[in-house]
C-alpha positions in Angstrom: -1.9 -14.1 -7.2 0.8 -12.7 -5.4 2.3 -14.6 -2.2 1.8 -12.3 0.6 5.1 -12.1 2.5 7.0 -11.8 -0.7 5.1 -8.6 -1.1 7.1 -7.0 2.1 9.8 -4.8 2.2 9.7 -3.2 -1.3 8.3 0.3 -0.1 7.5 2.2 3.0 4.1 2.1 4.3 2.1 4.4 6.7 -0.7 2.5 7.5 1.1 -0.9 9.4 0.5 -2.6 12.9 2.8 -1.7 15.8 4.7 -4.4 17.3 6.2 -4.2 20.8 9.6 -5.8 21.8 8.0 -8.2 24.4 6.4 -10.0 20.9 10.1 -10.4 19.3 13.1 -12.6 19.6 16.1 -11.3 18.2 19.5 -13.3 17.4 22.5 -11.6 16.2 24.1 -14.6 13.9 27.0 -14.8 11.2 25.6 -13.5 7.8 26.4 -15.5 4.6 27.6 -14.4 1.3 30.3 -12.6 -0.6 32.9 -10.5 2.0 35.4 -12.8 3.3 36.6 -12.0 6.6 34.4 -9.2 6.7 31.9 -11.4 6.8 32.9 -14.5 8.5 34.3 -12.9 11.7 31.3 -10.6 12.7 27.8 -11.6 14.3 26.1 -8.4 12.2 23.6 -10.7 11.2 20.2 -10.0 12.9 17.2 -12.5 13.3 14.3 -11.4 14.1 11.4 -13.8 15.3 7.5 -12.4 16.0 6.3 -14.7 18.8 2.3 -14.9 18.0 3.0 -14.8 14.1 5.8 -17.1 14.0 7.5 -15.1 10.9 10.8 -14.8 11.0 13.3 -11.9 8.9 17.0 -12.3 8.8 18.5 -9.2 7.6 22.3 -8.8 6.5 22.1 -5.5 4.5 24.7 -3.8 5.9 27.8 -4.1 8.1 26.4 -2.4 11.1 24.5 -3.8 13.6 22.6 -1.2 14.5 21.3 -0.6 10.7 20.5 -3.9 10.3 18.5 -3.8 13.5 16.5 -1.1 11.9 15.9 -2.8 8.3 14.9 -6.1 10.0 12.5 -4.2 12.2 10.7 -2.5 9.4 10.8 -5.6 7.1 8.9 -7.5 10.2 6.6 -4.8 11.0 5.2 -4.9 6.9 5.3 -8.7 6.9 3.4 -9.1 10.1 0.9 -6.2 8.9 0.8 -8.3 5.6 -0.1 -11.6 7.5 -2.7 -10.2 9.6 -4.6 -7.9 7.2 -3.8 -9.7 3.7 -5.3 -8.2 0.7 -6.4 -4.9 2.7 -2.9 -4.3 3.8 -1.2 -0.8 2.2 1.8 -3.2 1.4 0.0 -5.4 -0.5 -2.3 -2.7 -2.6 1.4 -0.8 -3.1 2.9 -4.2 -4.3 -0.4 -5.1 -7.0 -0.1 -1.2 -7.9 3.5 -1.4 -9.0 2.6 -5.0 -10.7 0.2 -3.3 -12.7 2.3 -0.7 -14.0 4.8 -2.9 -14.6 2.6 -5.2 -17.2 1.4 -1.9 -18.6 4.5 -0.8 -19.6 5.6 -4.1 -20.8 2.4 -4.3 -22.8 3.2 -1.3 -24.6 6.7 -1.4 -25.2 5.4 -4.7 -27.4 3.1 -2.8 -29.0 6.1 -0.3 -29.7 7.7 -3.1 -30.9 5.6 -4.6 -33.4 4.5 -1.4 -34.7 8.6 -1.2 -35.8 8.9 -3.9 -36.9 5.5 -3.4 -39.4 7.0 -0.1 -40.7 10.4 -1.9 -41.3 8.2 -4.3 -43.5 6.8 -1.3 -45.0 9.4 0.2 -46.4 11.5 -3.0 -47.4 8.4 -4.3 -49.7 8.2 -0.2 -51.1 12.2 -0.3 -52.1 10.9 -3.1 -54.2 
């Protein structure tokens, strides 16, 4: 089973609650990482708090402010959608969707696999 706010902010969904400003908090902080003074000297970092829900994103994609703004904002809005309809949220079915076709294609690049490695086999024991 898939943890449910782990599932947000991997693809774009139609289908999500609306949140209004008067629900969020937002912070502009110092981000951490890699970028030196870049980095250290600049409060591009955005926090973003939903009041009733409690979740909170930090988002320090990029150097502007303004596009990180934007990111956190729609990395809320799926997470929020996420923790108020749960399995029946579009996020969710996109995220089990793309699981599934990831274990398919796993499952048959083994088969691919051992079918080589069976032919390989094959011929070594008919050289003999």
């Amino acid at each position: 089973r898939v943890p449910l706010l782990q599932a947000a902010g991997k693809k774009s969904s139609f289908n999500l609650l609306g949140l209004t400003e008067a629900e969020l908090e937002e912070q502009f902080v110092r981000g951490d990482g890699p970028g030196g003074q870049a980095t250290n000297k600049t409060n591009n970092c955005v926090v973003l708090k939903h009041i009733p829900s409690g979740i909170v994103v930090k988002c320090h994609q990029t150097r502007s402010v303004e596009q990180n703004r934007k990111i956190a904002r729609k990395i809320l809005q799926e997470k929020v959608d996420l923790f108020y309809k749960g399995e029946e949220s579009d996020v969710f079915k996109e995220r089990k969707a793309s699981q599934k076709k990831k274990q398919e294609k796993k499952r048959r690049a083994k088969e691919n696999l051992a079918r080589k490695k069976h032919l390989k086999e094959m011929q070594e024991l008919d050289k003999k």
